[in-house]
FIDO-281934 format. One record per residue: residue number from 1; residue in three letters; z negated, y negated, x negated of N, C-alpha, C, O in turn. Coordinates in nm, 2 decimals, decimal comma. Example, Ala and Ser with C-alpha at 12.3 -4.5 7.8 and 13.67 -1.06 7.14 Angstrom:
2
(rec 1; ALA; (-0,78; 0,57; -1,32); (-0,78; 0,45; -1,23); (-0,78; 0,33; -1,32); (-0,85; 0,33; -1,42))
(rec 2; SER; (-0,71; 0,22; -1,28); (-0,71; 0,11; -1,37); (-0,79; 0,00; -1,29); (-0,80; -0,11; -1,34))
***
This chain:
73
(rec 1; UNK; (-0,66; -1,80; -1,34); (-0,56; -1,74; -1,25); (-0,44; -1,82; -1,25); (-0,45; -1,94; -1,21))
(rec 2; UNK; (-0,28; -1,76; -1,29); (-0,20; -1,83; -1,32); (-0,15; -1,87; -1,15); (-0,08; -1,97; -1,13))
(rec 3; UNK; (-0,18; -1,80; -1,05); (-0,09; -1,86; -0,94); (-0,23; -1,83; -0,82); (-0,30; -1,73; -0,84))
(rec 4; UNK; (-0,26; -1,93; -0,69); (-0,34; -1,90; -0,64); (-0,28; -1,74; -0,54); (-0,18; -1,66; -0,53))
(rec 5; UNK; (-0,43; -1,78; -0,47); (-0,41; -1,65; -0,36); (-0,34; -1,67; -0,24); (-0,25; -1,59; -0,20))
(rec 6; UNK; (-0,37; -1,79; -0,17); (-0,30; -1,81; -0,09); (-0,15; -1,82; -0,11); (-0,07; -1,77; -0,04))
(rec 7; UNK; (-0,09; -1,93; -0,25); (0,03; -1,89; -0,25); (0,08; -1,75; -0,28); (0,20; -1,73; -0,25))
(rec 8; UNK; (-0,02; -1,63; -0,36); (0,08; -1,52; -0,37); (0,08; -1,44; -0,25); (0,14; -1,34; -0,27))
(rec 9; UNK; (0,02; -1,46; -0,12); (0,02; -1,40; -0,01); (0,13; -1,48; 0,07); (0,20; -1,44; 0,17))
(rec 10; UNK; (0,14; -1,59; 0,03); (0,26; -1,68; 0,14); (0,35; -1,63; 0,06); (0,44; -1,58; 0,14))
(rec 11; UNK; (0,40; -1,60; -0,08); (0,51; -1,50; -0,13); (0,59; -1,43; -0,05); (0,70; -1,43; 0,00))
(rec 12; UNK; (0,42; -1,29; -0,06); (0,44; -1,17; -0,11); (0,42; -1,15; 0,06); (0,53; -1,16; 0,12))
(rec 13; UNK; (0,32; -1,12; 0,12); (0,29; -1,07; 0,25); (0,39; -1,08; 0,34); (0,43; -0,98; 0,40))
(rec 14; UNK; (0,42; -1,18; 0,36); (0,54; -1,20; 0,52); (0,64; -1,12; 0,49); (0,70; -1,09; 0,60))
(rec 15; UNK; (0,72; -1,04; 0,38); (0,79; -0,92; 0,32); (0,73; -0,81; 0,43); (0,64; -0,74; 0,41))
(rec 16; UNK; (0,81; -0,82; 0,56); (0,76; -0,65; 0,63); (0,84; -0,54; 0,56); (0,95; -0,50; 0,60))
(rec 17; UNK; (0,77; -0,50; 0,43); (0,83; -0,42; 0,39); (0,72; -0,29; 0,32); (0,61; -0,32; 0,27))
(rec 18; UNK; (0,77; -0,14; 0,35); (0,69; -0,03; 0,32); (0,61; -0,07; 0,19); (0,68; -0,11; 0,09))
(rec 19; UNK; (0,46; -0,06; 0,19); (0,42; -0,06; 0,07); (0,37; -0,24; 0,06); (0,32; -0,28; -0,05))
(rec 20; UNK; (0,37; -0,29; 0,11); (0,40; -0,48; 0,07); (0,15; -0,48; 0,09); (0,10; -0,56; 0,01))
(rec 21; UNK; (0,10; -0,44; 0,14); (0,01; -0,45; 0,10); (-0,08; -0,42; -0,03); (-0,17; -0,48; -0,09))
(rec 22; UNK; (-0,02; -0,30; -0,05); (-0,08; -0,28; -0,16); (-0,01; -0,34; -0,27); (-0,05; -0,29; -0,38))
(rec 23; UNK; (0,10; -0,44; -0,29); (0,23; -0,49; -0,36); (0,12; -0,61; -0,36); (0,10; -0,66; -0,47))
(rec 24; UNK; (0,07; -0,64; -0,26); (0,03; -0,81; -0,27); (-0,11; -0,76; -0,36); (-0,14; -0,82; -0,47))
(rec 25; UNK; (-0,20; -0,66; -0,32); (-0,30; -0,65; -0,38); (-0,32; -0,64; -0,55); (-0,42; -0,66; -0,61))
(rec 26; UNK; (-0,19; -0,60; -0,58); (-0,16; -0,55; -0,70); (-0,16; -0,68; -0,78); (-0,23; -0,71; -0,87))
(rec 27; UNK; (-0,03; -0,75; -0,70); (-0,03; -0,90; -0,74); (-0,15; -1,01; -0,77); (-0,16; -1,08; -0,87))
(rec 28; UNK; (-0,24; -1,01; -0,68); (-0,35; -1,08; -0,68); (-0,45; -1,05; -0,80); (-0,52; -1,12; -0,86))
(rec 29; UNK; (-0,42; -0,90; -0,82); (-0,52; -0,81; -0,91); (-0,47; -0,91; -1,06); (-0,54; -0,98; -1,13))
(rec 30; UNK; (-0,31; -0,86; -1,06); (-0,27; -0,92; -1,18); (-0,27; -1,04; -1,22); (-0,28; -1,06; -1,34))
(rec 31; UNK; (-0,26; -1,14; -1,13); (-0,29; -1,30; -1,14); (-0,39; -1,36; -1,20); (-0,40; -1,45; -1,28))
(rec 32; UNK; (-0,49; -1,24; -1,14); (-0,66; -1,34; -1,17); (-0,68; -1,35; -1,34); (-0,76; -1,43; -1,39))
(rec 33; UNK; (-0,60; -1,28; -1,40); (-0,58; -1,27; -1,52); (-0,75; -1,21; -1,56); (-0,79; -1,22; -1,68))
(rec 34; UNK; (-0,79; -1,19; -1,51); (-0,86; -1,06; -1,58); (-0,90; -0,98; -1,64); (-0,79; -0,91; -1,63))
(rec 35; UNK; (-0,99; -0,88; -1,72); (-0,94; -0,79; -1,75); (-0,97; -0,65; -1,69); (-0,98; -0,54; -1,75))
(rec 36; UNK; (-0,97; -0,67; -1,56); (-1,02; -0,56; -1,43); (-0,86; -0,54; -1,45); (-0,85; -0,43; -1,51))
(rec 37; UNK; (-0,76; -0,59; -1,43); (-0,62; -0,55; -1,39); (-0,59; -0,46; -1,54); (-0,53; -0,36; -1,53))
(rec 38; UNK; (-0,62; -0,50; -1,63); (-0,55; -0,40; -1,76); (-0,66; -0,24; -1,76); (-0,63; -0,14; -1,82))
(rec 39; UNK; (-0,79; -0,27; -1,67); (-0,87; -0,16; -1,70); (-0,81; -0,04; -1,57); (-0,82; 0,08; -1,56))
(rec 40; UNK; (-0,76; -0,12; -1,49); (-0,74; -0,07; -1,41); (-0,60; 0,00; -1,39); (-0,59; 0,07; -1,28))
(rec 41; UNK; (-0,50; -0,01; -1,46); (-0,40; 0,06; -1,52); (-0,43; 0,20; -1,56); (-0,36; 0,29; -1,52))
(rec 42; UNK; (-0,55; 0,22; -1,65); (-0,65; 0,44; -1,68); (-0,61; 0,45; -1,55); (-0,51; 0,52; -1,56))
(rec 43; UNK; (-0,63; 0,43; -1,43); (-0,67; 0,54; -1,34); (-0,52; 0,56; -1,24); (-0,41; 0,50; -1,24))
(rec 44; UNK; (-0,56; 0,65; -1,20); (-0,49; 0,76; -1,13); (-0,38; 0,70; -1,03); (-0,38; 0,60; -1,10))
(rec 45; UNK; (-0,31; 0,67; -0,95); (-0,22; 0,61; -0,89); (-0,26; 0,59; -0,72); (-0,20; 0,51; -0,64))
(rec 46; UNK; (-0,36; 0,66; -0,71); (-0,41; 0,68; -0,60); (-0,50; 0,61; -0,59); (-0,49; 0,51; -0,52))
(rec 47; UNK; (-0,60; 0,63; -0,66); (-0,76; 0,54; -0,71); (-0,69; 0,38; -0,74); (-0,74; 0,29; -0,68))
(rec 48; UNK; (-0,58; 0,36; -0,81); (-0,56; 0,26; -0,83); (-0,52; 0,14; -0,76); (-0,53; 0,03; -0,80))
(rec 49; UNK; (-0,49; 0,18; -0,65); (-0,42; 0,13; -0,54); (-0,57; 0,11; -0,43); (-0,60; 0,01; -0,36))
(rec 50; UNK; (-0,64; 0,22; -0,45); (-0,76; 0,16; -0,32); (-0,85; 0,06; -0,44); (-0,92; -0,02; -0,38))
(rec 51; UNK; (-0,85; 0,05; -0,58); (-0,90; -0,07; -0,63); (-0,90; -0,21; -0,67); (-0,99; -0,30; -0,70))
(rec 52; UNK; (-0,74; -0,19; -0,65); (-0,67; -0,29; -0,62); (-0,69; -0,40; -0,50); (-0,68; -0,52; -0,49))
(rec 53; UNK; (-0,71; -0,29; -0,40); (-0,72; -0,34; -0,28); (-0,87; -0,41; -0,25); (-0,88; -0,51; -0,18))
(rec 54; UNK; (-1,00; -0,33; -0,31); (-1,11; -0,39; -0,32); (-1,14; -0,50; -0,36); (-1,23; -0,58; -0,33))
(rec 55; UNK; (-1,02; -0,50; -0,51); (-1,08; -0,59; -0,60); (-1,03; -0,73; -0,54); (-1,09; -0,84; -0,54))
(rec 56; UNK; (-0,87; -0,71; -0,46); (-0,78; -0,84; -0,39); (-0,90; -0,89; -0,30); (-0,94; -1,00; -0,32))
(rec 57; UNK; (-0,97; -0,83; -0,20); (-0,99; -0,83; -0,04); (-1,15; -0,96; -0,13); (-1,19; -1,06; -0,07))
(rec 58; UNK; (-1,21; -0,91; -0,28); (-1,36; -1,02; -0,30); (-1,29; -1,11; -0,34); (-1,33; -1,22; -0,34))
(rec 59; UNK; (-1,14; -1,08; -0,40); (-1,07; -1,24; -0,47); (-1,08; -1,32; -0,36); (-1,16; -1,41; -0,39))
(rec 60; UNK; (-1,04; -1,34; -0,24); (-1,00; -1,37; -0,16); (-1,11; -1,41; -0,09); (-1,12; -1,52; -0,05))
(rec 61; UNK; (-1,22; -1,31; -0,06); (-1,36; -1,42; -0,02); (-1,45; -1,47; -0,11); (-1,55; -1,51; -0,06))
(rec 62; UNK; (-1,41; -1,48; -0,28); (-1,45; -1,57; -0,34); (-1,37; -1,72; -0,37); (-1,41; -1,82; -0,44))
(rec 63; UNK; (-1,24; -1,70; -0,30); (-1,20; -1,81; -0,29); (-1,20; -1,89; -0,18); (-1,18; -2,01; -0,18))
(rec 64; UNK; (-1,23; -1,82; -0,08); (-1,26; -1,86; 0,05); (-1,43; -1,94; 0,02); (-1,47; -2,05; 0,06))
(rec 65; UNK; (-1,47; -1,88; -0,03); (-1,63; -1,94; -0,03); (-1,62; -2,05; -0,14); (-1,71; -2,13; -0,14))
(rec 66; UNK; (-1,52; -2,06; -0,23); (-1,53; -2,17; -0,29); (-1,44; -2,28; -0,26); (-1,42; -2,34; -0,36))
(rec 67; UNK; (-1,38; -2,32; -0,16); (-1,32; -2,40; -0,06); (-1,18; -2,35; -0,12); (-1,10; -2,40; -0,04))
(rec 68; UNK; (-1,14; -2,30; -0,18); (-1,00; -2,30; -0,24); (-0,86; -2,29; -0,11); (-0,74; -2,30; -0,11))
(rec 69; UNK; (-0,95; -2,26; 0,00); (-0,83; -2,21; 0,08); (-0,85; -2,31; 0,21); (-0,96; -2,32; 0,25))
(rec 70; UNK; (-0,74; -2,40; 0,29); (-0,75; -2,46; 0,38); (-0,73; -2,40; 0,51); (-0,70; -2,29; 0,51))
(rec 71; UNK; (-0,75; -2,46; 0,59); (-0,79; -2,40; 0,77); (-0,67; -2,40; 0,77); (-0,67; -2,30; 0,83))
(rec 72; UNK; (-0,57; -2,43; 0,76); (-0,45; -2,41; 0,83); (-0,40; -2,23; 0,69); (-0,30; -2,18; 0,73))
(rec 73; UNK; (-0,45; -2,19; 0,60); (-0,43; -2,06; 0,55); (-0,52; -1,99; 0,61); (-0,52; -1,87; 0,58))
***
């Protein structure tokens, strides 16, 4: 993963701007450098966006479960 989670949420999230959720999900999707983010490009624009969002929401408690994130994030 070229950039953590916590920092692409200290980026991206504090942006109160229309859409900035599923913007950060997208981001995290594409970071992890995986190949879930290029598979996930086939689908539909709709589908894409709630997978994005599933796939962000386990990044984020598998980084949490592996200490990656401090009590003050």
């Amino acid at each position: 993963m070229s950039a953590s989670v916590p920092d692409l949420l200290a980026e991206l999230y504090p942006r109160q701007l229309p859409g900035a959720p599923s913007k950060v999900a997208a981001a995290i999707t594409k970071a992890s450098g995986t190949s879930f983010a290029a598979g996930m490009n086939i689908l539909p624009a709709d589908r894409r966006a709630g997978m994005h969002a599933v796939y962000a929401f386990c990044r984020v408690v598998d980084d949490i479960a592996d200490g990656l994130w401090t009590p003050e994030q």
